[in-house]
Backbone as a ProteinNet text record, in pm:
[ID]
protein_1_A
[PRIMARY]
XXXXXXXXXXXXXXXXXXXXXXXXXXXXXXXXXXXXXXXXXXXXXXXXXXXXXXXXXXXXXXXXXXXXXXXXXXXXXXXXXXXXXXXXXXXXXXXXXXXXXXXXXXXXXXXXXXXXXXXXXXXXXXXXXXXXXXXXXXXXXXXXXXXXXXXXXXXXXXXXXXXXXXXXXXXXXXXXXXXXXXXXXXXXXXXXXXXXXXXXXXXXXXXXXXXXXXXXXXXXXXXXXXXXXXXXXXXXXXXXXXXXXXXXXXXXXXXXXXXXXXXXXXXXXXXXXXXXXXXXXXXXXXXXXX
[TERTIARY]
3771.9	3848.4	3993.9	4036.5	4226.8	4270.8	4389.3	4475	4614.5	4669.7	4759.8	4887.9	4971.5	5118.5	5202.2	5266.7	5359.4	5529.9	5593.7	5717.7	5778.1	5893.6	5961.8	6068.7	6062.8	6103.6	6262	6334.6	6427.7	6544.7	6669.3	6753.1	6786.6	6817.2	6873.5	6966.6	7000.3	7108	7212.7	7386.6	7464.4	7434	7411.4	7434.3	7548.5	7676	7782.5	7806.6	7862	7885.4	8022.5	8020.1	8180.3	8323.9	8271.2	8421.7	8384.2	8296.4	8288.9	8330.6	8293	8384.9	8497.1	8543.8	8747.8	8736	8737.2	8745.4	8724.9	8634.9	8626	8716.8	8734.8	8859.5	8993.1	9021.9	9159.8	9138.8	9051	9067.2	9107.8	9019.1	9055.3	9176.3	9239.1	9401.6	9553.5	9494.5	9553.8	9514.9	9435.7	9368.8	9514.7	9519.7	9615	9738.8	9732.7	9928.3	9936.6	9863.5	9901.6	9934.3	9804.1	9861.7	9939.1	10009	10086.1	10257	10243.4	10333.3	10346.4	10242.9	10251	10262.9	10269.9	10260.4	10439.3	10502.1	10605.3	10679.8	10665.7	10697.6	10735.4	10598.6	10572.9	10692.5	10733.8	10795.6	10962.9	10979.7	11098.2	11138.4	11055.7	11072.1	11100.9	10996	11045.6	11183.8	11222.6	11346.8	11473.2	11432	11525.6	11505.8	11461.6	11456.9	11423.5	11468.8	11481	11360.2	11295.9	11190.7	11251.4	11122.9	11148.1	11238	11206	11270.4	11424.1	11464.5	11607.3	11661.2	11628.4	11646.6	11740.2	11625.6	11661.9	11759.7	11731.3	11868.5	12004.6	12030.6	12114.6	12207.8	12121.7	12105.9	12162.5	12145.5	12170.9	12374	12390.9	12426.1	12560.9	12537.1	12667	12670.4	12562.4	12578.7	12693.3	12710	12777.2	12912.4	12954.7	13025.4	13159.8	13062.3	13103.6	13152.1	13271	13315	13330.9	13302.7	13281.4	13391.9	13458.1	13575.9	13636.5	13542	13583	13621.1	13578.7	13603	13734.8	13751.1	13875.6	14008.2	13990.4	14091.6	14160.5	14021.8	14067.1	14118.6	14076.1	14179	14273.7	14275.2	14447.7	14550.5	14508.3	14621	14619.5	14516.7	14543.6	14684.6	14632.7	14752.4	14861.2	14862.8	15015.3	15101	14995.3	15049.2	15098.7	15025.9	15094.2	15220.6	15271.3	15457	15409.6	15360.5	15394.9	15413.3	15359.8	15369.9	15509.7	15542.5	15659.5	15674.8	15786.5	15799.9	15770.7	15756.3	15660.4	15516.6	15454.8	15338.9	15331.2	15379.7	15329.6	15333.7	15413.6	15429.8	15322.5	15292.5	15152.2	15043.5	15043.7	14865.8	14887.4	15045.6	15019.9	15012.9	14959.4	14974.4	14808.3	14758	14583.9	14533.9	14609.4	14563.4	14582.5	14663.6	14660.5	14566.6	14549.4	14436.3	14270.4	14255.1	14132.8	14080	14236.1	14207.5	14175.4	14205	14136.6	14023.1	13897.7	13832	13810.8	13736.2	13737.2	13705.2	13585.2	13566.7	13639.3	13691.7	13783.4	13889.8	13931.6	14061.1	14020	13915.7	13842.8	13892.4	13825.2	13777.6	13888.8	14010.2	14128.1	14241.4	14186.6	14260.6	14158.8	14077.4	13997.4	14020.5	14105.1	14099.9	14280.6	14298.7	14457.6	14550.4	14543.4	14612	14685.4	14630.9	14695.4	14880.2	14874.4	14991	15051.7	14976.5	15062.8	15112	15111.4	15181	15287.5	15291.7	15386.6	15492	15442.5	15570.4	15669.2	15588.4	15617.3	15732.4	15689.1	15814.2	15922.2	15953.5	16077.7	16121.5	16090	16121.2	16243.8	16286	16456.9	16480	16346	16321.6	16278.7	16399.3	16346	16245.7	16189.7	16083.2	15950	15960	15812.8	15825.7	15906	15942.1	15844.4	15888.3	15845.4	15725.8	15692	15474.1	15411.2	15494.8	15379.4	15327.3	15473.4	15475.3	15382.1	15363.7	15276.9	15143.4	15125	14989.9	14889	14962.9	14996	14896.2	14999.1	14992.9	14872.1	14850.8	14703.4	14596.8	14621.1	14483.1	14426	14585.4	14556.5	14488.2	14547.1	14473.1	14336.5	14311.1	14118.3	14121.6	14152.5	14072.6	14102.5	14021.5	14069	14058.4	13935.7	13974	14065.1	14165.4	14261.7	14361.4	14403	14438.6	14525	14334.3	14373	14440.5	14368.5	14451.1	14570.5	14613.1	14750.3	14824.9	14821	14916.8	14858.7	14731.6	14759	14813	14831.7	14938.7	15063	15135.4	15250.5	15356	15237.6	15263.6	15393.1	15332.3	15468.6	15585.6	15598.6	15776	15820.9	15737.2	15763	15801	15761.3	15765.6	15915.2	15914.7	16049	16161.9	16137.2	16244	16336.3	16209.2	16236.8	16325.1	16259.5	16303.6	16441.3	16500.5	16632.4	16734.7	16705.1	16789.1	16807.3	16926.7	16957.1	16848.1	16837.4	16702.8	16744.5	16686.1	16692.1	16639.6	16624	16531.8	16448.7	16398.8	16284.4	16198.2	16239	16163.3	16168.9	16259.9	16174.7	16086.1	16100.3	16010.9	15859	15821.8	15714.2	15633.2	15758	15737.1	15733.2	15801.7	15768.4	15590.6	15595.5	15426.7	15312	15379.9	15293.8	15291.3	15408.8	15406.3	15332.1	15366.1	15187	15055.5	15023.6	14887	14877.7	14920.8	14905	14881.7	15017.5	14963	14895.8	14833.5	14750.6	14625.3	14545.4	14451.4	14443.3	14563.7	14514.8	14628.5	14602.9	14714.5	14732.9	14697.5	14729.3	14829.4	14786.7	14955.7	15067.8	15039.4	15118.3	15222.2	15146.2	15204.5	15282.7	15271.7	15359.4	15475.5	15410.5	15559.7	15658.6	15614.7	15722.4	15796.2	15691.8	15719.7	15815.8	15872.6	15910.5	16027.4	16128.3	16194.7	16175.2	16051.6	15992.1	16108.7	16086.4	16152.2	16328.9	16411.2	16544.3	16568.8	16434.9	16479.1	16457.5	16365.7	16360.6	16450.8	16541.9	16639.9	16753.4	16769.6	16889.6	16882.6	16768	16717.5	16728.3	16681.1	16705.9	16863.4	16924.6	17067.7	17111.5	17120.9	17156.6	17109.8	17000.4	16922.4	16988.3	17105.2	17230.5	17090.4	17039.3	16901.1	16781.9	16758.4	16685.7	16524.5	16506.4	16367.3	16306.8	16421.6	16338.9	16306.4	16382	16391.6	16238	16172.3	16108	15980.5	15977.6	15877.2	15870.8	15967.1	15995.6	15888	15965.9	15929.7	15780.1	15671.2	15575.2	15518.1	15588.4	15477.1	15473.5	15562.7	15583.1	15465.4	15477.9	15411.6	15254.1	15278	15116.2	15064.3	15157.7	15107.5	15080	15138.2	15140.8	15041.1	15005.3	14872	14741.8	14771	14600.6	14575.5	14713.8	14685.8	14623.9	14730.2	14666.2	14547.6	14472.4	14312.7	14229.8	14265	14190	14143.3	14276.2	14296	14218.9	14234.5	14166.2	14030.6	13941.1	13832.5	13758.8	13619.6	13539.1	13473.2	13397.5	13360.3	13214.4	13136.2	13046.5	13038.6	13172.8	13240	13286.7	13277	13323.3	13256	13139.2	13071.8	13006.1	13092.3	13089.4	13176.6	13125.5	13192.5	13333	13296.9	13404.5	13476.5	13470.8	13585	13665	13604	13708.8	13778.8	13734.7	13815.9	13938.8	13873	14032.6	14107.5	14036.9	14177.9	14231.9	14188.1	14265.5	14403.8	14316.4	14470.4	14543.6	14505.4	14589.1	14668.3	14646.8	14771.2	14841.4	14821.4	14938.7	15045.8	15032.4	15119.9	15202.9	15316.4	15417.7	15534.9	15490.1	15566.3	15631.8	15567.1	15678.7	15819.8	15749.3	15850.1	16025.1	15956.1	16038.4	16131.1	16052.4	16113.9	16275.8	16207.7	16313.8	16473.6	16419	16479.5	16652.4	16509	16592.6	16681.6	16689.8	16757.4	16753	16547.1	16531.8	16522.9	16538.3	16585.7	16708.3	16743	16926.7	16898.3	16810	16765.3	16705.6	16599.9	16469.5	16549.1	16591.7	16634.7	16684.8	16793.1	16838.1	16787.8	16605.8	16518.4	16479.8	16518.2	16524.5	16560.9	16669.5	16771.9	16679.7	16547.8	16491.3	16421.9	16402.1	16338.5	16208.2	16119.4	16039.2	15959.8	15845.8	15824.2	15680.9	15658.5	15560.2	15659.1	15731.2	15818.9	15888.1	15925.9	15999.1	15859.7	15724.5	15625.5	15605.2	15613.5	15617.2	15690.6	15817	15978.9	15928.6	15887.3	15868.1	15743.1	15642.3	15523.3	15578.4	15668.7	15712.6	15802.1
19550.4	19664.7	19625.4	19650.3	19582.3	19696.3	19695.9	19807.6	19768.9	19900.1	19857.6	19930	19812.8	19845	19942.2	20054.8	20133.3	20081	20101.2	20032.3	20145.4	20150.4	20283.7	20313.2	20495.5	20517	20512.3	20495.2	20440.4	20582.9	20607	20708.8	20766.1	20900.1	20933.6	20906.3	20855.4	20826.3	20936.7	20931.1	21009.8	21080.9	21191.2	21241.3	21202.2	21210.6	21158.8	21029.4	21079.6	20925.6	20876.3	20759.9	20752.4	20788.6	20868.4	20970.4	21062.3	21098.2	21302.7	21233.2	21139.5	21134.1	21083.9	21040	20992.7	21180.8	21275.8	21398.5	21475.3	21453.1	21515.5	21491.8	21387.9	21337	21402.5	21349.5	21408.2	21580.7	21644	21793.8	21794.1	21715.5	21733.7	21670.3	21632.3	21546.1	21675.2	21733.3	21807.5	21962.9	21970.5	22075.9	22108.7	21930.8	21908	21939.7	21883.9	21935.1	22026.5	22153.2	22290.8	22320.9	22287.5	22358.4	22330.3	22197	22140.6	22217.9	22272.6	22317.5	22466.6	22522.7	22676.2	22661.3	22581.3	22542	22513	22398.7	22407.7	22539	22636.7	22718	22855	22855	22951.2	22895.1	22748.5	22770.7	22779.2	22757.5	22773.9	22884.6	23031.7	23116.5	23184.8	23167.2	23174.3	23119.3	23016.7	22954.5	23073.2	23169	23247.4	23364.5	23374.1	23506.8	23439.1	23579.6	23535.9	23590.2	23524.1	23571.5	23745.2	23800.1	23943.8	23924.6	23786.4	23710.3	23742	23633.5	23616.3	23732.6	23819.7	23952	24055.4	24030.4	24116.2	24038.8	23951.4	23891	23867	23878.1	23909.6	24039.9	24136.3	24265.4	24252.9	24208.8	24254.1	24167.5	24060.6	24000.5	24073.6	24184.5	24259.8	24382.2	24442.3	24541.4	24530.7	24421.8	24372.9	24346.9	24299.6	24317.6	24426.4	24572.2	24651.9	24692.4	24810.9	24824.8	25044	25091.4	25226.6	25292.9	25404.4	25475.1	25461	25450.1	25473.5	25315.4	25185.3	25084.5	25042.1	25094.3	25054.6	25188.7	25258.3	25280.5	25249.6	25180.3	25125.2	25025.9	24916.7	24839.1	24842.2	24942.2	25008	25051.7	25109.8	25144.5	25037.2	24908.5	24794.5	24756.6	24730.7	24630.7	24751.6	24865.9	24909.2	24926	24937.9	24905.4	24727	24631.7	24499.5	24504.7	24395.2	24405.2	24273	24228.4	24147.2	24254.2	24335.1	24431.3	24468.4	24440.7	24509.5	24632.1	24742	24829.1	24889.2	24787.1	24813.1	24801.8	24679.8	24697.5	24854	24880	25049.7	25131.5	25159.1	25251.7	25233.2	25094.7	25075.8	25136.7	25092.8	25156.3	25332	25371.4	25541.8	25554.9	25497.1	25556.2	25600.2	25442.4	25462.8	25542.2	25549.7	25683.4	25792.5	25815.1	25967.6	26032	25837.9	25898.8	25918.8	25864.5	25853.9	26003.1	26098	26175.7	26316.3	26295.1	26429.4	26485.6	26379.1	26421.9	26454.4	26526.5	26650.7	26539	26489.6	26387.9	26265.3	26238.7	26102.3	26155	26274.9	26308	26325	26394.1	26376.2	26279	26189.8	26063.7	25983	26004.7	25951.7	25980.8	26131.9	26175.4	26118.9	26077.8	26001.9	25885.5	25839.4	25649	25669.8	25780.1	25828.6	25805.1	25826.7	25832.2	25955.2	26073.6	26189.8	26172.2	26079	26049.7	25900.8	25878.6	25755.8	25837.6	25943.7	25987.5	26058.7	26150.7	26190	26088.3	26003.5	25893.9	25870.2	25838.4	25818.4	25901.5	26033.5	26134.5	26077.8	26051.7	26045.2	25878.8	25828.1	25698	25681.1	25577.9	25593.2	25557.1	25560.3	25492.8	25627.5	25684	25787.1	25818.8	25672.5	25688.4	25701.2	25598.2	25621.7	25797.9	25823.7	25975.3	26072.3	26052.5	26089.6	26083	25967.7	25920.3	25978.7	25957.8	26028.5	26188.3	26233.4	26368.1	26457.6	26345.1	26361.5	26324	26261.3	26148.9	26318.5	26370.4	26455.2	26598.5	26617.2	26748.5	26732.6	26613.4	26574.8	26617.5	26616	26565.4	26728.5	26812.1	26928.7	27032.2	26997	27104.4	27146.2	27285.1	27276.5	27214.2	27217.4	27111.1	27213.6	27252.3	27353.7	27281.9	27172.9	27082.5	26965.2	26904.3	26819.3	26983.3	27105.4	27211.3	27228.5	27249.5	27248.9	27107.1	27007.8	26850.9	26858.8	26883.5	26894.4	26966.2	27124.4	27183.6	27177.5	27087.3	27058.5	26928.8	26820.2	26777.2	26765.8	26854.3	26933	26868.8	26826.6	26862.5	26934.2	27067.8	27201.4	27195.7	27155.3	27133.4	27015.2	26912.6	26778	26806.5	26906.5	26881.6	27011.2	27114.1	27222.9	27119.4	27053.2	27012.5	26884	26820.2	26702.9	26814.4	26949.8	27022.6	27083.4	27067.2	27089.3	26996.6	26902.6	26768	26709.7	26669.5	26600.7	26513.3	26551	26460.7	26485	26378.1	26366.4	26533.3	26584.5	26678.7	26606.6	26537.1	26509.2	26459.4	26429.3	26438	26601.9	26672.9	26805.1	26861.9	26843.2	26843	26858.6	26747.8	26691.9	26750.9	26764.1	26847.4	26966.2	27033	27143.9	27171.1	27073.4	27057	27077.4	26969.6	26953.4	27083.6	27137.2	27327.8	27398.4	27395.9	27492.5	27509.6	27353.7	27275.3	27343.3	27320.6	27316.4	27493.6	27588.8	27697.5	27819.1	27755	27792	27850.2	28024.5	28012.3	28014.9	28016.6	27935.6	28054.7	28188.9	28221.1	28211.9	28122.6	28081.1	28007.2	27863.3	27800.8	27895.3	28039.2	28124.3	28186.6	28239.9	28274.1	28189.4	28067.3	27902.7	27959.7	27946	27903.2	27993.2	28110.2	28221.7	28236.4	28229.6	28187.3	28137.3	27971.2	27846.7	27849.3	27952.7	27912.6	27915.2	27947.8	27884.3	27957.9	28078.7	28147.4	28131.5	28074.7	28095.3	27945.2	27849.4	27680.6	27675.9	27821.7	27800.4	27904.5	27990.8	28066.1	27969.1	27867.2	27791.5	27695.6	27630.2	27569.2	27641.3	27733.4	27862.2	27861.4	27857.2	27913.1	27798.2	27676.2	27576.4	27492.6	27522.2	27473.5	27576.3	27445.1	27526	27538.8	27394.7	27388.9	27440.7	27531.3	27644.5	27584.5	27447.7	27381.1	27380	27374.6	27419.8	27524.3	27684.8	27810.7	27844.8	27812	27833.4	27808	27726.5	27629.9	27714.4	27768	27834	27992.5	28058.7	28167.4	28134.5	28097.8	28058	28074	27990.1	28008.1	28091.1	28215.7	28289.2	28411.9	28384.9	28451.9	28494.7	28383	28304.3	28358.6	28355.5	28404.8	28531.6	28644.8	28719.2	28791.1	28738.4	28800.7	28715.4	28624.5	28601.1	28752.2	28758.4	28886.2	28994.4	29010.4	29150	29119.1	29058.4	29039.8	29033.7	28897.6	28979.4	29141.4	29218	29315.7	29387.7	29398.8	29497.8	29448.3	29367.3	29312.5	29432	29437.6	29502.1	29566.7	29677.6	29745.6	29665.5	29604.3	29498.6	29427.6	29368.8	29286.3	29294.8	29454.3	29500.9	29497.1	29435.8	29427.9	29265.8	29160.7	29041.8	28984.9	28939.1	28914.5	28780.3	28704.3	28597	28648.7	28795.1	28821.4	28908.6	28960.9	29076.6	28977.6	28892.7	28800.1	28759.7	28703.5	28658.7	28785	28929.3	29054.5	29050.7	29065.1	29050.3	28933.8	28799.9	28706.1	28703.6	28741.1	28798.2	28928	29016.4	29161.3	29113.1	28968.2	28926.1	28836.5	28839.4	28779.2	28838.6	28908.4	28981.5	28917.9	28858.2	28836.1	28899	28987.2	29102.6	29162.4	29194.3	29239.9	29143	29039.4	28920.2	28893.7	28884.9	28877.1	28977.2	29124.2	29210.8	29187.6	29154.4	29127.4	28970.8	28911.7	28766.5	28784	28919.7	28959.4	28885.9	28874.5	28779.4	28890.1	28981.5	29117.1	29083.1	29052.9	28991.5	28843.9	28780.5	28633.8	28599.6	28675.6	28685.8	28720.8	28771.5	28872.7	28775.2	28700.6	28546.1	28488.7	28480.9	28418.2	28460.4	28586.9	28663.7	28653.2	28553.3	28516.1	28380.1	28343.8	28227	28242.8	28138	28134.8	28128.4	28097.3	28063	28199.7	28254.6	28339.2	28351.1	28281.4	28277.6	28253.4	28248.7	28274.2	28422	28456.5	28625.5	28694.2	28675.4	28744.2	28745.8	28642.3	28606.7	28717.3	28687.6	28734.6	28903.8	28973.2	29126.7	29183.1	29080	29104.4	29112.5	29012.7	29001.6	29124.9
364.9	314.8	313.3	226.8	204.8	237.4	309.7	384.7	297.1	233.4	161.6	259.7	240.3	328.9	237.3	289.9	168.6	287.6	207	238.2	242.6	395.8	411.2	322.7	360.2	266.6	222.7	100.2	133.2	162.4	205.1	199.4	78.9	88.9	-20.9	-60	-181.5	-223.3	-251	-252.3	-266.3	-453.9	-455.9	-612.3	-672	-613	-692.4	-739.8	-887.3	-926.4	-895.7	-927	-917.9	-955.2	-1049.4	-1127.4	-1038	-1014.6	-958.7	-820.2	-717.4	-594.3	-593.7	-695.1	-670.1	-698.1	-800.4	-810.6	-726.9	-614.5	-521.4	-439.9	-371.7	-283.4	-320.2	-431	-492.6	-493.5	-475.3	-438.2	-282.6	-198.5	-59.3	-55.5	-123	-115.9	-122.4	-245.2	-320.4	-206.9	-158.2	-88.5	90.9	155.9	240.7	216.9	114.9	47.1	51.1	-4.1	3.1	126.5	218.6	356.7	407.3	429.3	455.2	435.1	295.5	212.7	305.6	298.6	372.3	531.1	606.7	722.9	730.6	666.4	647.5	595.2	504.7	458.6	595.2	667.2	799.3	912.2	916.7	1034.9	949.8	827.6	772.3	793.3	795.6	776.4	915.2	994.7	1114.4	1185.3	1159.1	1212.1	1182.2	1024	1043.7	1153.9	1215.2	1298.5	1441.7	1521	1686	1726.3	1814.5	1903.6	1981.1	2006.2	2087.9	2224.6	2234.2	2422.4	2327.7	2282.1	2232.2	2208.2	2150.9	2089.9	2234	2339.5	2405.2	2500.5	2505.3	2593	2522.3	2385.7	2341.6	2351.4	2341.2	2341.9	2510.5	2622.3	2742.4	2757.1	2704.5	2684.5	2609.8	2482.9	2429.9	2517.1	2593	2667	2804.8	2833.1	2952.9	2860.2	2777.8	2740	2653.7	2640.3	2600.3	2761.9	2736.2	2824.4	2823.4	2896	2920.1	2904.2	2898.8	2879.7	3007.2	3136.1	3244	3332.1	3239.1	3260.2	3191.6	3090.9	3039.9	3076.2	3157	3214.1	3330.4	3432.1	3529.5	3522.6	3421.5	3379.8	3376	3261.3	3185.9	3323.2	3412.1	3559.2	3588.2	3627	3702.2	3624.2	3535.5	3407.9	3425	3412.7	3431.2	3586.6	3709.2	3858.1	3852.1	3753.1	3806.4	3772.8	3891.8	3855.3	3773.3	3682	3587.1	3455.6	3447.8	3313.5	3291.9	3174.6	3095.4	3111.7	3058	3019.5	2921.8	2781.7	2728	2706.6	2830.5	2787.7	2862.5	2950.8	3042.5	2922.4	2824.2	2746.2	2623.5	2602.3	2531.3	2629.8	2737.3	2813	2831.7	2845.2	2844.5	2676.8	2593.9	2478.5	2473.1	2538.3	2488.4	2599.2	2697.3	2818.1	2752.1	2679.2	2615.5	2507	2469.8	2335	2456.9	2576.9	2614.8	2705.7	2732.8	2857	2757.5	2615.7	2558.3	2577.2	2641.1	2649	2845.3	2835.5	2928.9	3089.7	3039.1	3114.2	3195.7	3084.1	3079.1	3201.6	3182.5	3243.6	3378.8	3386.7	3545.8	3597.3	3523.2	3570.9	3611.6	3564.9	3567.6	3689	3680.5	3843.7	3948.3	3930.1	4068.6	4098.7	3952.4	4016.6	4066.5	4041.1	4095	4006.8	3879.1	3739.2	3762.9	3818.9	3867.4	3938	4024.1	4092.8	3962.1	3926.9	3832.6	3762.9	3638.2	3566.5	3625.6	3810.8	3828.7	3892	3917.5	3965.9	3796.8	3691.3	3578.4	3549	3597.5	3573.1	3652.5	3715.4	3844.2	3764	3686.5	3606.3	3604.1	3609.7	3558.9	3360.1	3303.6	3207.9	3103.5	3039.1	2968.2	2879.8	2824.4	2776.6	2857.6	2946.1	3041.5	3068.7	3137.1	3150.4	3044.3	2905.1	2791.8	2772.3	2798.7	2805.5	2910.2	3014	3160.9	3159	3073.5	3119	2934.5	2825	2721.1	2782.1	2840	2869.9	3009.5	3059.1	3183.4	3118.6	2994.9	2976.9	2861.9	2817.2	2744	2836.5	2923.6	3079.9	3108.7	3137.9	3158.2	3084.3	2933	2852.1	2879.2	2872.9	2845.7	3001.7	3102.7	3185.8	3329	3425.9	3478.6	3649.2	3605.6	3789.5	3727	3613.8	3596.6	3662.3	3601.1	3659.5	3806.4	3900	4037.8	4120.3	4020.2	4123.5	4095.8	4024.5	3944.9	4024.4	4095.1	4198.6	4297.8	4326.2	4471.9	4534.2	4430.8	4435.1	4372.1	4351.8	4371.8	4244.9	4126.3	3949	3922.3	3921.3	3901.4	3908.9	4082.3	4166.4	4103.4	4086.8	3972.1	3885.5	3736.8	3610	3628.1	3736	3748	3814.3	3849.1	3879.2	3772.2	3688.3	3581.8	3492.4	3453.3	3346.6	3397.3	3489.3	3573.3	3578.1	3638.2	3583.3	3426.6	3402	3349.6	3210.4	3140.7	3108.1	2861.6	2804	2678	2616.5	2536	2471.9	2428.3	2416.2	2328.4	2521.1	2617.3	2722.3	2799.4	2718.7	2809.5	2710.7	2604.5	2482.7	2557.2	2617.4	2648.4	2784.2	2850.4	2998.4	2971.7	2893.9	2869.5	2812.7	2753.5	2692.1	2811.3	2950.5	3043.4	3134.3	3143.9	3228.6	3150.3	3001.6	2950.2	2916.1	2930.8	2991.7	3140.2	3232	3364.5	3361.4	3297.8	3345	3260.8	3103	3069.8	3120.6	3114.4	3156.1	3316.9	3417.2	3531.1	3608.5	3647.3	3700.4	3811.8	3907.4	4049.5	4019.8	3914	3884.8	3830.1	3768.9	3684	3821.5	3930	4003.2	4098.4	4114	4208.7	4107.7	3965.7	3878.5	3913.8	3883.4	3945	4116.4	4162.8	4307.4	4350.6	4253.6	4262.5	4134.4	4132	4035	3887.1	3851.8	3692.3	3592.9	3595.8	3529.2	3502.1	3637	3624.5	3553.3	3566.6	3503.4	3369.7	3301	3188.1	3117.8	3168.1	3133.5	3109.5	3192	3151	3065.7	3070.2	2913.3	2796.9	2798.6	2701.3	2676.9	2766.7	2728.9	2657.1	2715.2	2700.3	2522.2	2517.6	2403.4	2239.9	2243.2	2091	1950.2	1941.8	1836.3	1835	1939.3	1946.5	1907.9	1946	1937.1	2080.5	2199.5	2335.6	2342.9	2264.8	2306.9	2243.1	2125.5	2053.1	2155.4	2219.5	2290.9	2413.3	2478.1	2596.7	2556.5	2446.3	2440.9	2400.7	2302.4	2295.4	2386.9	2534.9	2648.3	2703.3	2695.6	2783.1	2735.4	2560.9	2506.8	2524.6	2532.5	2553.6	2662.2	2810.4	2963.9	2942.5	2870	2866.6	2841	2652.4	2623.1	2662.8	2743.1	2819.1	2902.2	2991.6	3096.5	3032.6	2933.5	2851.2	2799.1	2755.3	2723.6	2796.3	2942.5	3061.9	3084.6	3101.8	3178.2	3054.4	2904.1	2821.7	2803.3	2891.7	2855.2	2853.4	2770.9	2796.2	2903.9	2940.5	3039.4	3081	2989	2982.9	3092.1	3137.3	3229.9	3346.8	3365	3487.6	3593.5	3587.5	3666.8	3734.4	3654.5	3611.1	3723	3864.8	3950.6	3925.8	3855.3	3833.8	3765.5	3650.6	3579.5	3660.6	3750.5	3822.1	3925.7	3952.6	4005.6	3942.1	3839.1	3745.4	3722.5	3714.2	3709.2	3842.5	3912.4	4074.4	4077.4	4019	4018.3	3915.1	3797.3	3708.6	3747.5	3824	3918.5	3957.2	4027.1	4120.7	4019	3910	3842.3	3742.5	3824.1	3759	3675.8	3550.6	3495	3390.1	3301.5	3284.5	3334.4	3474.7	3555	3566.6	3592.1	3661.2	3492	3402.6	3273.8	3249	3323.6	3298.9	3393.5	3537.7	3613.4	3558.4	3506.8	3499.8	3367.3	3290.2	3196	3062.2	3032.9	2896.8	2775.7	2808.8	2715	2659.5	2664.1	2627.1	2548.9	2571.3	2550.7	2391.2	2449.6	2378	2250.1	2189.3	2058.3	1995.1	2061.5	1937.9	1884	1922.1	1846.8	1677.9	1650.7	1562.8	1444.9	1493	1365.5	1317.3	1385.8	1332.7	1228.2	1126.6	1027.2	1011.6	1109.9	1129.6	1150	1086.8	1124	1214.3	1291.3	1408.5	1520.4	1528.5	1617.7	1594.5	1499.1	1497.8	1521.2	1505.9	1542.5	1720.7	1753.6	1922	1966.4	1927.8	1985.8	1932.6	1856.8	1796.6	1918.5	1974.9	2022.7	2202.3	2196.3	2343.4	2381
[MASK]
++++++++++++++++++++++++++++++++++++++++++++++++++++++++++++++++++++++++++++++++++++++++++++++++++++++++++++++++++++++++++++++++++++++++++++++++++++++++++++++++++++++++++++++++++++++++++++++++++++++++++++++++++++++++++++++++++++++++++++++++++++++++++++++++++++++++++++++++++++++++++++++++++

């Protein structure tokens, strides 16, 4: 019996011919480049922008660098207590103190780092302008502000700014002080009654007299005006109110402040009337009302 040998079998051969695999290759060629291309493209793009890390440490980085209202005033006194500072740089830092204490806060904040006693030393200056800034920068603080107010005559503001407005001094610096006595006793008749107490009335009678350009008298009477009809609005407040323990308070310290009276006494009936001849007619309304 013949046994026939079969011969193994051989592999399959590749289907492609030789054009279709250079064609194939050159797709997987052409296939690399692209990604290659978008791979490059992804970190190009990225390179413009900062990671969330960078971001925020940047971010911590301008925060430390900004500086608070209440940081840049402590500055601002350092730099005007050094004896290296000019006279004018002082009169530059009371300029940006005046723009910073408008607000209600700021001014607080300012009698605590003891800006309170810097502006009244300012007054006693031999430097008529510092004079001029302390006592603008002063009466900025007080307005609207009723604890800048009380720090103010309890350390002893008032007898400061009555006695600056007594001496010797430019008009255009009682100008200013005068500004800072009706800040201080705006609203506030505990300071209303010191003032009287303390002279107020006979230092601004002689300013009055004295003042030929009738730009202090105008300023004088204004305030007086002013003290006057707060009282009277207090006192005609509503019946609503009468029962409103903090307002009957303020009528109680508003009684003790006889300034009417003291007006008649100090003979501004005689005073008052020259204003009359002014042109100005919010002032002949003051002067008709007073």
């Amino acid at each position: 019996m013949t046994v026939c040998l079969c011969r193994e079998q051989e592999e399959p051969r590749s289907s492609l011919g030789p054009d279709e695999l250079k064609q194939a290759m050159k797709k997987i060629k052409d296939e690399m480049k692209a990604s290659s291309r978008d791979t490059e493209q992804e970190d190009s793009v990225a390179s413009k922008y900062r990671t969330l890390e960078e971001l925020k440490k940047d971010m911590a980085q301008l925060e430390l660098l900004v500086e608070t209202d209440g940081q840049i005033m402590k500055r601002l006194l350092e730099q005007f207590n050094s004896s290296n500072s000019t006279t004018e740089q002082r009169l530059t830092i009371l300029q940006e103190l005046e723009y910073l204490v408008h607000q209600v806060d700021n001014a607080q904040v300012l009698c605590s780092m003891g800006g309170l006693q810097l502006m009244l030393q300012g007054l006693n200056s031999s430097d008529f302008r510092l004079q001029e800034s302390s006592a603008f920068v002063l009466g900025s603080a007080l307005s609207s502000n009723p604890t800048v107010q009380v720090k103010a005559v309890e350390n002893g503001a008032l007898q400061t700014l009555l006695t600056t407005l007594a001496t010797a001094q430019p008009i255009h610096v009682k100008k200013k002080v005068l500004f800072a006595v009706a800040s201080l006793l705006r609203h506030f008749p505990y300071a209303q009654r010191h003032f009287l107490s303390h002279g107020g009335l006979q230092v601004l009678s002689e300013l009055f007299r004295a003042d030929r350009g009738g730009v202090l008298r105008t300023r004088i009477v204004t305030m007086l005006y002013d003290m006057i009809s707060e009282k009277e609005m207090i006192s005609q407040a509503g019946l609503d109110l009468a029962l409103d323990t903090a307002h009957s308070e303020r009528v109680r310290q508003y009684s003790q402040v006889s300034l009417q009276g003291e007006l008649l006494e100090e003979g501004w009936c005689g005073l008052v009337p020259q204003l009359l001849e002014s042109t100005e007619h919010d002032y002949r309304e003051k002067v008709d009302g007073h």
